[in-house]
C-alpha positions as CSV (number, residue, x, y, z in Angstrom):
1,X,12.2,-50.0,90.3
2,X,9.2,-49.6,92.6
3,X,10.5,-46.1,94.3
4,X,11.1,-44.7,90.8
5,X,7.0,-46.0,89.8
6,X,4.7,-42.9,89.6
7,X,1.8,-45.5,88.7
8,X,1.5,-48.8,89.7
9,X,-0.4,-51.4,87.7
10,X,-2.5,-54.3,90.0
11,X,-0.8,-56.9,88.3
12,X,1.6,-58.2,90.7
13,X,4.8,-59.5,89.1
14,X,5.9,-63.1,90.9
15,X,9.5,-62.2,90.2
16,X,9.4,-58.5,91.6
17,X,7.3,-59.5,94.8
18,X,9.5,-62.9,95.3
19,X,12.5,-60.7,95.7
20,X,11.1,-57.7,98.0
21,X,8.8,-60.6,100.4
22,X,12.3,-61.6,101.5
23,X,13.1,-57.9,102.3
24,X,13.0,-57.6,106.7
25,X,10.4,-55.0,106.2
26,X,7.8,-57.0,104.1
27,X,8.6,-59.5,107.0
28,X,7.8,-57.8,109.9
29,X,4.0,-57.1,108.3
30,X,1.4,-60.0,109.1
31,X,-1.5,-59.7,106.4
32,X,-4.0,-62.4,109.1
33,X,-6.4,-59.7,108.2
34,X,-6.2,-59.6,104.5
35,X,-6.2,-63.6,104.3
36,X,-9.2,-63.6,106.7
37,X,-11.2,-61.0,105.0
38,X,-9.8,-62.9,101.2
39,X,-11.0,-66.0,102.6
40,X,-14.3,-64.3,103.4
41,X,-15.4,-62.8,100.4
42,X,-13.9,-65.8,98.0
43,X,-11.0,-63.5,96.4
44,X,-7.8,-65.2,94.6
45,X,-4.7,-64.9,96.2
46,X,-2.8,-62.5,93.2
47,X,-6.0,-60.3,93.6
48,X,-6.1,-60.2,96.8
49,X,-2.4,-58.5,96.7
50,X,-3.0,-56.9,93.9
51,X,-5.8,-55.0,95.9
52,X,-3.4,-54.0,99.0
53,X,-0.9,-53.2,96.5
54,X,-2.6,-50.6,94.6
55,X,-3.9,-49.2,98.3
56,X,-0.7,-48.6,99.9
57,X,0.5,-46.9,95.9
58,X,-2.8,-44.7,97.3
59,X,-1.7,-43.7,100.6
60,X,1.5,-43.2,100.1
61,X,3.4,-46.2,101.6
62,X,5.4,-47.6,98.0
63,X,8.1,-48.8,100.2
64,X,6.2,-51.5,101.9
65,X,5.3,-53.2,98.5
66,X,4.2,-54.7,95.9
67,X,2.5,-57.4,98.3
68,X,3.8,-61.3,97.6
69,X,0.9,-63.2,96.9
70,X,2.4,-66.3,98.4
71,X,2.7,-64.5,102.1
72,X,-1.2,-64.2,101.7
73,X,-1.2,-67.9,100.7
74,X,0.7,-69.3,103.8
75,X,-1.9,-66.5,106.2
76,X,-4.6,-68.1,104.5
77,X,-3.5,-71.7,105.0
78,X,-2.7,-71.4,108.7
79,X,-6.2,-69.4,109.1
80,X,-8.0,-72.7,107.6
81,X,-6.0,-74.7,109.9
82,X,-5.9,-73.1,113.1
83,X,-9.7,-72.4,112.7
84,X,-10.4,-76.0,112.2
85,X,-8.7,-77.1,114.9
86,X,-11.2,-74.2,116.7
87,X,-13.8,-75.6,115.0
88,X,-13.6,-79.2,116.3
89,X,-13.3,-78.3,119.6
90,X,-16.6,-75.8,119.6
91,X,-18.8,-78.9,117.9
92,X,-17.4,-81.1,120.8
93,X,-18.7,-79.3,123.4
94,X,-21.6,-78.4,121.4
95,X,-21.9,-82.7,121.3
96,X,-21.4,-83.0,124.6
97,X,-24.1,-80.3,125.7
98,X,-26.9,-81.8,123.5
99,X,-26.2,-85.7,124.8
100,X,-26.4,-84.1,128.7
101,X,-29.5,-82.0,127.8
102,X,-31.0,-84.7,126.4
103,X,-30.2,-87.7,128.2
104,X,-33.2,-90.1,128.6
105,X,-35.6,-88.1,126.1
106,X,-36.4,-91.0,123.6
107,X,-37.0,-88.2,120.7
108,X,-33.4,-87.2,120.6
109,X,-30.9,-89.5,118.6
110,X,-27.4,-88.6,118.0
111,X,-26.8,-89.9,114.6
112,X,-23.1,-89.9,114.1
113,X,-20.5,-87.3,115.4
114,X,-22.0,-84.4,113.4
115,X,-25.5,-85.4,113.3
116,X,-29.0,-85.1,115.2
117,X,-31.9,-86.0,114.5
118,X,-35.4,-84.9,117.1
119,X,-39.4,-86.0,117.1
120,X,-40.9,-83.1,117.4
121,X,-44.6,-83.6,119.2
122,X,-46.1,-87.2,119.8
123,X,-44.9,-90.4,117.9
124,X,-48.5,-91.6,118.0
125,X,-50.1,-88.5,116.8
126,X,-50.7,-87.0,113.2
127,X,-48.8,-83.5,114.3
128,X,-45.4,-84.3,114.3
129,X,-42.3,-84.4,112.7
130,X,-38.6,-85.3,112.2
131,X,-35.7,-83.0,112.3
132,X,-32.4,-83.6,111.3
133,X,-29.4,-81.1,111.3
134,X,-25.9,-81.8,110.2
135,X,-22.8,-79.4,110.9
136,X,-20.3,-78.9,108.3
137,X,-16.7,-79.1,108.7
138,X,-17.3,-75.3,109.5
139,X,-20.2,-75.2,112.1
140,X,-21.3,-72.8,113.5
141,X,-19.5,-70.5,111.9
142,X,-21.9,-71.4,109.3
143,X,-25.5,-72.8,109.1
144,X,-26.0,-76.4,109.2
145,X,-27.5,-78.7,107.3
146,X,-31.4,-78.9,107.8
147,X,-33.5,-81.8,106.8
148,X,-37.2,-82.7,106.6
149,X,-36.4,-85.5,104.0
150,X,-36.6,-88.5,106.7
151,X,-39.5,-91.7,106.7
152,X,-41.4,-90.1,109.6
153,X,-42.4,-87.3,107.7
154,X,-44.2,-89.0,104.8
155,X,-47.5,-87.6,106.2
156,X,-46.3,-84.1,105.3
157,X,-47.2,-82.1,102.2
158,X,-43.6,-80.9,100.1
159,X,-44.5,-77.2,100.6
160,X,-45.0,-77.7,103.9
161,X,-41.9,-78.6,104.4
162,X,-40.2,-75.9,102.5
163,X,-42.2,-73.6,105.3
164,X,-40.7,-75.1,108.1
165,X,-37.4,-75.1,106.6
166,X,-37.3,-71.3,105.7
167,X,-38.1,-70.6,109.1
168,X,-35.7,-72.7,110.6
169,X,-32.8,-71.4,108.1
170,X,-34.1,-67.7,109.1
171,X,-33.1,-68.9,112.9
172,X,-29.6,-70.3,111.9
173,X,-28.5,-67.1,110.0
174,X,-29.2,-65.2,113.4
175,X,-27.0,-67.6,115.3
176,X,-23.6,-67.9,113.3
177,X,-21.2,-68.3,115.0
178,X,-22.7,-70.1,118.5
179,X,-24.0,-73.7,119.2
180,X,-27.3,-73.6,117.1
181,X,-28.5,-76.9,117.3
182,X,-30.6,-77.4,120.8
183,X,-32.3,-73.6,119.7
184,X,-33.3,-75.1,116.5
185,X,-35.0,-78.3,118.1
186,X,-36.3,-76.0,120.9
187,X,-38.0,-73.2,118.8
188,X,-39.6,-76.9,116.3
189,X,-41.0,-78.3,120.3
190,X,-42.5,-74.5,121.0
191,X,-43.6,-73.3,117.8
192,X,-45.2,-77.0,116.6
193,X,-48.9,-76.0,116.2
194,X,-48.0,-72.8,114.2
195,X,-45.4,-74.7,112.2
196,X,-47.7,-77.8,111.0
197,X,-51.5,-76.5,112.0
198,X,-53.6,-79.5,111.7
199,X,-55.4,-78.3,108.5
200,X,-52.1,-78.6,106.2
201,X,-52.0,-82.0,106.7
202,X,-54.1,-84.5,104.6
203,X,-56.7,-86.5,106.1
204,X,-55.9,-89.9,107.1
205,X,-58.3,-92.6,105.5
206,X,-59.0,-95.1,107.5
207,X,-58.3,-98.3,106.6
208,X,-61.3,-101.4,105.9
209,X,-60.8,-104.1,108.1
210,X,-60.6,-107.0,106.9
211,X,-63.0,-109.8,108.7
212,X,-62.5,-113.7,109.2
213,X,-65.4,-116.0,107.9
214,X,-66.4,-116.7,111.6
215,X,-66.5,-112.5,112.5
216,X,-68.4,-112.3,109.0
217,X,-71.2,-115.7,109.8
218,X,-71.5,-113.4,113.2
219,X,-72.3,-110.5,111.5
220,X,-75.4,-112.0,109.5
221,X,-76.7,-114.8,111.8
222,X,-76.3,-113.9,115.4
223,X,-75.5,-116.8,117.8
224,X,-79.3,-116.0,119.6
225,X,-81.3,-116.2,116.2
226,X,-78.9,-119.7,115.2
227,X,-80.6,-122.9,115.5
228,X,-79.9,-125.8,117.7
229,X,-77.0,-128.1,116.6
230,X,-75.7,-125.6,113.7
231,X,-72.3,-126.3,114.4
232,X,-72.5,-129.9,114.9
233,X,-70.0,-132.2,112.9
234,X,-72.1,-134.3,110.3
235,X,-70.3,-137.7,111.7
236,X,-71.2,-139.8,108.3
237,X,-70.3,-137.3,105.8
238,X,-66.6,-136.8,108.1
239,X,-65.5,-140.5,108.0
240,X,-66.4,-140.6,104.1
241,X,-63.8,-138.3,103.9
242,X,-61.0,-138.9,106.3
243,X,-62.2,-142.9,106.1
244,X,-62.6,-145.0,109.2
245,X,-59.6,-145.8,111.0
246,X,-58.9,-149.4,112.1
247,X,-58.8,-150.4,115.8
């Protein structure tokens, strides 16, 4: 039937292409490439041999088709696998590289397996901030997961924030693909005064202390200008309250 075509329609028949994908040319074919660049761009498995269907109709090469949308099922499914097996590897070095990096610094913190967390500037001082990132199951062949949204940074405004994390998501799109994570704390530690200048933040109001009676009786009557024997227990008035004790 499919020599005899002269036009072929992109719908791809699961009967016809079950019984040519067992053919030993269909099988001598790997479609890694069409399953990677499917995976890529989100397309369905039927469409995505639909597609190379209707292109080898185009060039001339009927013979090799239609294309069994199951073969670019099981390509896709041992892509996924074999690249998350890559994937776990590349974040363990990555892990292992931040720990030795930063081994000792008291700013760094490894949360779990798949997150860090960094102080960028001086705990003590009003110009600073936390940074968290998180990898996905995909990292780093994707950006990971950036976060502002932590205690420490209650002192910050929200579109503050929303600055810092453009330009830190600008940074991970450039570096898909390799270990992200120390540039992203790096370029926070270098680029700190630019990312949170002083005059974004709020000013901090400082707080009334709060004073004893003692501090407060110093305050208005100086122990120089106090006369002789202010502090002196009134002996008679004592025992009429706490009552003579018997020998």
């Amino acid at each position: 039937l499919w020599k005899h075509q002269t036009t072929y329609s992109p719908c791809v028949s699961d009967e016809i292409s079950d019984e040519i994908s067992n053919t030993p040319r269909l099988k001598k074919h790997c479609l890694k490439n069409v399953a990677l660049q499917a995976d890529g761009f989100g397309v369905s498995d039927r469409a995505a041999a639909a597609i190379v269907s209707a292109t080898l109709v185009d060039f001339g090469f009927e013979h090799m088709g239609p294309i069994d949308l199951n073969k670019i099922r099981r390509e896709r499914k041992a892509l996924r696998s074999a690249n998350g097996i890559f994937m776990l590897e590349e974040q363990a070095e990555e892990r292992e590289a931040l720990c030795a990096i930063y081994d000792g610094d008291g700013s760094f913190q490894q949360v779990d397996t798949t997150s860090f967390q960094y102080l960028i500037g001086d705990r003590n001082q009003k110009q600073r901030f936390a940074l968290r990132v998180y990898w996905p199951s995909d990292y780093p062949n994707c950006i990971p997961h950036i976060s502002l949204e932590l205690s420490q940074n209650n002192h910050i405004p929200q579109d503050v924030k929303l600055v810092i994390l453009d330009k830190l998501k600008d940074l991970a799109e450039e570096n898909i693909g390799v270990a992200m994570t120390f540039s992203l704390f790096e370029f926070c530690r270098d680029n700190l005064e630019e990312l949170l200048p002083l005059d974004s933040l709020p000013a901090v109001k400082e707080k009334k202390v709060q004073l004893t009676k003692a501090q407060k009786r110093k305050i208005i009557c100086p122990e120089d200008e106090r006369p002789r024997g202010w502090n002196w227990v009134d002996v008679i008035r004592h025992l009429s309250k706490t009552g003579a004790q018997e020998p």
